[in-house]
PAKEDO-341541 format. One record per atom (N, C-alpha, C): residue in three letters; residue number from 1; x, z, y; atom name. Coordinates in nm, 3 decimals, always signed. Last residue first. Layout:
REM PAKEDO-341541
res:n:u:w:v:atom
ala:NUM:X:Z:Y:CA
...
This chain:
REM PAKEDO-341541
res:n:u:w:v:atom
unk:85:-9.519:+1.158:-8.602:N
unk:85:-9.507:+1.262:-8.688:CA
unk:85:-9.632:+1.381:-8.681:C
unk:84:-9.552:+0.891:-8.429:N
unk:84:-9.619:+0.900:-8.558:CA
unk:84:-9.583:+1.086:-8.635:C
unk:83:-9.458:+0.914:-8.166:N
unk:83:-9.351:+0.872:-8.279:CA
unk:83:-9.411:+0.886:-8.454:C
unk:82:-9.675:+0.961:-8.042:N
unk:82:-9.660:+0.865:-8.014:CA
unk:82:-9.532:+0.765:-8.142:C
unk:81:-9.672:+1.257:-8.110:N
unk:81:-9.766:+1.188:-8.177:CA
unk:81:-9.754:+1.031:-8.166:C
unk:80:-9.452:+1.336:-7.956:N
unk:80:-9.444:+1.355:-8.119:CA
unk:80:-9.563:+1.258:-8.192:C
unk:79:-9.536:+1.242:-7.701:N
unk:79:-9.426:+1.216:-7.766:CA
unk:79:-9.418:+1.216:-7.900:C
unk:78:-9.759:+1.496:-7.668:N
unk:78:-9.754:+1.290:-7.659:CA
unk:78:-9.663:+1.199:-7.711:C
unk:77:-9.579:+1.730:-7.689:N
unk:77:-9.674:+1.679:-7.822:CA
unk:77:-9.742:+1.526:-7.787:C
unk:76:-9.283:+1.689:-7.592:N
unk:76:-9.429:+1.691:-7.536:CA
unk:76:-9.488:+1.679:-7.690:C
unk:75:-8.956:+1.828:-7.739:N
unk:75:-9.046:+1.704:-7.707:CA
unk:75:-9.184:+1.715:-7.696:C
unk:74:-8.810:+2.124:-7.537:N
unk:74:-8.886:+2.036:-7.644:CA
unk:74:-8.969:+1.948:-7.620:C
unk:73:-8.607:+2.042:-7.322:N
unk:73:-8.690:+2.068:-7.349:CA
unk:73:-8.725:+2.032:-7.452:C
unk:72:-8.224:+2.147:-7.290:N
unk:72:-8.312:+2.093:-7.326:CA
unk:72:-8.447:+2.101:-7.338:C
unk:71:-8.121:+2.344:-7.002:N
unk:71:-8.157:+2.332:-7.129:CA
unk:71:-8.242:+2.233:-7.150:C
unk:70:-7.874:+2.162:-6.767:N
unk:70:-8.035:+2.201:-6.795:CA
unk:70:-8.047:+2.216:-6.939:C
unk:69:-7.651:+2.298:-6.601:N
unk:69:-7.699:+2.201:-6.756:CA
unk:69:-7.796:+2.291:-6.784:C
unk:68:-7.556:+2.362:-6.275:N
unk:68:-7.575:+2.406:-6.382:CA
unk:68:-7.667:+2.327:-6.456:C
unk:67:-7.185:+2.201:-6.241:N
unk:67:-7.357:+2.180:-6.200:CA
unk:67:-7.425:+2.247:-6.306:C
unk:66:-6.895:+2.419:-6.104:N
unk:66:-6.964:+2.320:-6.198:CA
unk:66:-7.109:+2.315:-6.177:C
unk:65:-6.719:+2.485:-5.807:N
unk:65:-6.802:+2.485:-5.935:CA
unk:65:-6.873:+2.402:-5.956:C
unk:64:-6.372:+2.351:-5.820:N
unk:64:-6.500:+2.375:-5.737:CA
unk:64:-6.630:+2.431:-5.886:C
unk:63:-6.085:+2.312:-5.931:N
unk:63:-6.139:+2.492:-5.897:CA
unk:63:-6.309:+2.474:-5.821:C
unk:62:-6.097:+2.064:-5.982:N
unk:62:-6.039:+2.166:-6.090:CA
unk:62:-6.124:+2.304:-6.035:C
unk:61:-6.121:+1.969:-5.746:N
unk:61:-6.203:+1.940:-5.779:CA
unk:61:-6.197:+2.020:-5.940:C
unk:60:-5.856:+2.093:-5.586:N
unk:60:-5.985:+2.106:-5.544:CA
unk:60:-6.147:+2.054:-5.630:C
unk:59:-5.619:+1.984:-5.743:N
unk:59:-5.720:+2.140:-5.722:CA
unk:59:-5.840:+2.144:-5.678:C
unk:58:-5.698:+1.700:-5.655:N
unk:58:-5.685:+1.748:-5.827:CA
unk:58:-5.778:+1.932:-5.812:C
unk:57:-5.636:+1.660:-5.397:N
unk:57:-5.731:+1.690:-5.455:CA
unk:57:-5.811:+1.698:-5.549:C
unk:56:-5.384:+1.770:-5.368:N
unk:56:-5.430:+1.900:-5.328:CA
unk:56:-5.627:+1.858:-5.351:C
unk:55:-5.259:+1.547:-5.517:N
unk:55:-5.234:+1.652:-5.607:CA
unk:55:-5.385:+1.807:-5.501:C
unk:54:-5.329:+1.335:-5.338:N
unk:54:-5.371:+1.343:-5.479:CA
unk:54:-5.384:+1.474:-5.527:C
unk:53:-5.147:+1.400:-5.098:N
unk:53:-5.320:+1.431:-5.093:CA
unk:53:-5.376:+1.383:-5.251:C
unk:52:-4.920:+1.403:-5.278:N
unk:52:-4.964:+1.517:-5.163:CA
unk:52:-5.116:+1.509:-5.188:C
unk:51:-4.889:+1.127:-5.290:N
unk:51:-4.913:+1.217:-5.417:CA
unk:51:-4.958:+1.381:-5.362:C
unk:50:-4.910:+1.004:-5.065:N
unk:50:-5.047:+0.981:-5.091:CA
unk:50:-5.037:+1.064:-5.255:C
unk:49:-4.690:+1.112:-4.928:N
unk:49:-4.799:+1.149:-4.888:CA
unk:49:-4.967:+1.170:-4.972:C
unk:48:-4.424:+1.197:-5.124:N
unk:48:-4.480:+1.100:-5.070:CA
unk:48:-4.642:+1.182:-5.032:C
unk:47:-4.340:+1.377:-5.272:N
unk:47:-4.285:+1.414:-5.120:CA
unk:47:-4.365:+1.324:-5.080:C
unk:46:-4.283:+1.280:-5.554:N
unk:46:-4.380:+1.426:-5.524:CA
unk:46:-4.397:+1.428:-5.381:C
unk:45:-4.124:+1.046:-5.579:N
unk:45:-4.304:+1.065:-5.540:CA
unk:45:-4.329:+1.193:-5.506:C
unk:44:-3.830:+1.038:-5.595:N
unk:44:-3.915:+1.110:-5.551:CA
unk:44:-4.029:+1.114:-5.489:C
unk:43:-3.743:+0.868:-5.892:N
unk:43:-3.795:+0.819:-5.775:CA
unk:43:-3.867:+0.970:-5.711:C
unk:42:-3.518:+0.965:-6.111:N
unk:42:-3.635:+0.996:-6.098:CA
unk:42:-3.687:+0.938:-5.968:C
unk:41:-3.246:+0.725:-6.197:N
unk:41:-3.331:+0.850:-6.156:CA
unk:41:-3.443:+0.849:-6.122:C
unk:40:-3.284:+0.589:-6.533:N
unk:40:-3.246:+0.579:-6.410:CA
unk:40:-3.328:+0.713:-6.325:C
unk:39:-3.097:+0.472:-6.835:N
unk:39:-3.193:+0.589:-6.774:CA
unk:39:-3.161:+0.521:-6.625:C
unk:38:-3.128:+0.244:-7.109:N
unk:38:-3.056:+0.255:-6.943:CA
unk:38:-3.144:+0.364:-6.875:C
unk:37:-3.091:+0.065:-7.386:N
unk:37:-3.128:+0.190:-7.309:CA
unk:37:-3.076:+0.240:-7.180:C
unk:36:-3.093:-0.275:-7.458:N
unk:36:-3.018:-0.184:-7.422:CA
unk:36:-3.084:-0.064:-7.342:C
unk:35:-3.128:-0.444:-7.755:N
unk:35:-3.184:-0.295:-7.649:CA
unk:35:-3.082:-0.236:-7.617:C
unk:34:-3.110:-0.768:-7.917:N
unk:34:-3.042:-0.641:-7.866:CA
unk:34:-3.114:-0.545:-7.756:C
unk:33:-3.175:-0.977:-8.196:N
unk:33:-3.206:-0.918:-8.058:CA
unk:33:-3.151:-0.779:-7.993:C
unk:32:-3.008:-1.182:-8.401:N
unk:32:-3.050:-1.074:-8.353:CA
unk:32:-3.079:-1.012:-8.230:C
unk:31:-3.074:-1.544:-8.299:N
unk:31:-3.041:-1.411:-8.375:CA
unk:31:-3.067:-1.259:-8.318:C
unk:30:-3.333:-1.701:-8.422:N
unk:30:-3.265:-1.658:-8.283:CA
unk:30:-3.208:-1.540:-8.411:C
unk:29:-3.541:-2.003:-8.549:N
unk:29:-3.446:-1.834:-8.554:CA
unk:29:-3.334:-1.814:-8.447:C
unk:28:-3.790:-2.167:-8.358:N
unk:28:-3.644:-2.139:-8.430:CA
unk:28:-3.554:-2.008:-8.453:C
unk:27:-4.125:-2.150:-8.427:N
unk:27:-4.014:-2.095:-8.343:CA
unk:27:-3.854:-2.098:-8.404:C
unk:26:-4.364:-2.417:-8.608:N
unk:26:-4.237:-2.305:-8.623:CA
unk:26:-4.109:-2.255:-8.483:C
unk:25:-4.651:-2.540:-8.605:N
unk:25:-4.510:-2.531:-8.558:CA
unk:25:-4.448:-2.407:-8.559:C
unk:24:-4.832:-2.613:-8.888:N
unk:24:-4.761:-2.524:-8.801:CA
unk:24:-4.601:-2.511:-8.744:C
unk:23:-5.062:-2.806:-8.998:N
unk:23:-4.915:-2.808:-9.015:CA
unk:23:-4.887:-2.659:-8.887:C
unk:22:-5.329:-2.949:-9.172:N
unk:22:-5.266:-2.861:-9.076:CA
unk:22:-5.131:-2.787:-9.076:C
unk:21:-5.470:-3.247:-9.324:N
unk:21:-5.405:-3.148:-9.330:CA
unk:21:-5.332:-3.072:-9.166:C
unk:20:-5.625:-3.466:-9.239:N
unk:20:-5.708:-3.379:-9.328:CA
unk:20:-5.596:-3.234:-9.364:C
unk:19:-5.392:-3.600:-8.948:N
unk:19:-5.515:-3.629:-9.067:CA
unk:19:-5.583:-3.535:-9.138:C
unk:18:-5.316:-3.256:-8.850:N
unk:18:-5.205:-3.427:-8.921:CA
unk:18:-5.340:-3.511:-9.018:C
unk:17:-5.346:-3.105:-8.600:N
unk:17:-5.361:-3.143:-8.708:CA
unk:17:-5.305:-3.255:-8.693:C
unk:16:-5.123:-2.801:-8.527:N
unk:16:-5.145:-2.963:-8.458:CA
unk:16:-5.233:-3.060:-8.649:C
unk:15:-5.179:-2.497:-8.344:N
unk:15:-5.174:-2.551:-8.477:CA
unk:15:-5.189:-2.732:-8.440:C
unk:14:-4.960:-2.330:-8.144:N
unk:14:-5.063:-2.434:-8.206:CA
unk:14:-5.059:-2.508:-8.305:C
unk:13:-4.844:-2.051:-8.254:N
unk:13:-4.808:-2.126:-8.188:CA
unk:13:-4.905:-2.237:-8.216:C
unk:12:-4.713:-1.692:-8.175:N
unk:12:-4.822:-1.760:-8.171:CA
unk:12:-4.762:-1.918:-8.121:C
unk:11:-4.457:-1.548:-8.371:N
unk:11:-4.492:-1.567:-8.253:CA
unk:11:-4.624:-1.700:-8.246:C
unk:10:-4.407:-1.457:-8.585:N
unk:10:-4.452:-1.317:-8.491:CA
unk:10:-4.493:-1.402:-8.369:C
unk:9:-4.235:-1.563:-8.731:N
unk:9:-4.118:-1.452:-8.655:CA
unk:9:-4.239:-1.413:-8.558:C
unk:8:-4.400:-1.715:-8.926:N
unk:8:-4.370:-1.595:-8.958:CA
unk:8:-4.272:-1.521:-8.891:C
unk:7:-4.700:-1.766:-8.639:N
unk:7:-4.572:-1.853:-8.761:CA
unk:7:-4.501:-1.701:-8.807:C
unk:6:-5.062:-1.808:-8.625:N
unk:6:-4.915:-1.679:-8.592:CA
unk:6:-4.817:-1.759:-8.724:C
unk:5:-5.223:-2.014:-8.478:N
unk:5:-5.155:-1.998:-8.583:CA
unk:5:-5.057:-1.861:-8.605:C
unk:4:-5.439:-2.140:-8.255:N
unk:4:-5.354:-2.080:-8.269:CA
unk:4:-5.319:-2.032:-8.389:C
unk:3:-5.607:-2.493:-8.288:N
unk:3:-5.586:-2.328:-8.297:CA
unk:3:-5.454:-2.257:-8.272:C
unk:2:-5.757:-2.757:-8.417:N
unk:2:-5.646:-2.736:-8.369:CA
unk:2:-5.718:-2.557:-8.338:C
unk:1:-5.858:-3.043:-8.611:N
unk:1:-5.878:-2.900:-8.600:CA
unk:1:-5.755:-2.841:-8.533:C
């Protein structure tokens, strides 16, 4: 019987059978992990072309009008009788 297993640091690892029993390999402890936070500047997309023709056709589909929604009809009396009521 073999599978994936989650061991207890989180990380997926195959399961290896041993005759009638299943064993799990284990990731070795690492020590503590570190983040480092690093800002960077803003890339100027706004100037690029293809955010240009995005943005002028955001408005355009924001300000066009809407399709007018058909009221519902009530169900045919073929219908009602077809659904037994």
């Amino acid at each position: 019987m073999s599978g994936l297993v989650l061991a207890n640091v989180g990380v997926a690892r195959p399961a290896v059978a041993l005759g009638h029993k299943t064993t799990t390999r284990r990731a070795p402890r690492v020590g503590a992990v570190s983040v480092k936070a690093q800002d960077y500047p803003k890339p100027p997309f706004e100037e690029a072309g293809t955010f240009q023709e995005a943005a002028a056709l955001s408005t355009k589909l924001m300000t066009a009008p809407r399709p007018a929604q058909k009221k519902a009809s009530p169900p045919s009396r073929a219908a009602e009788e077809a659904r037994g009521s």
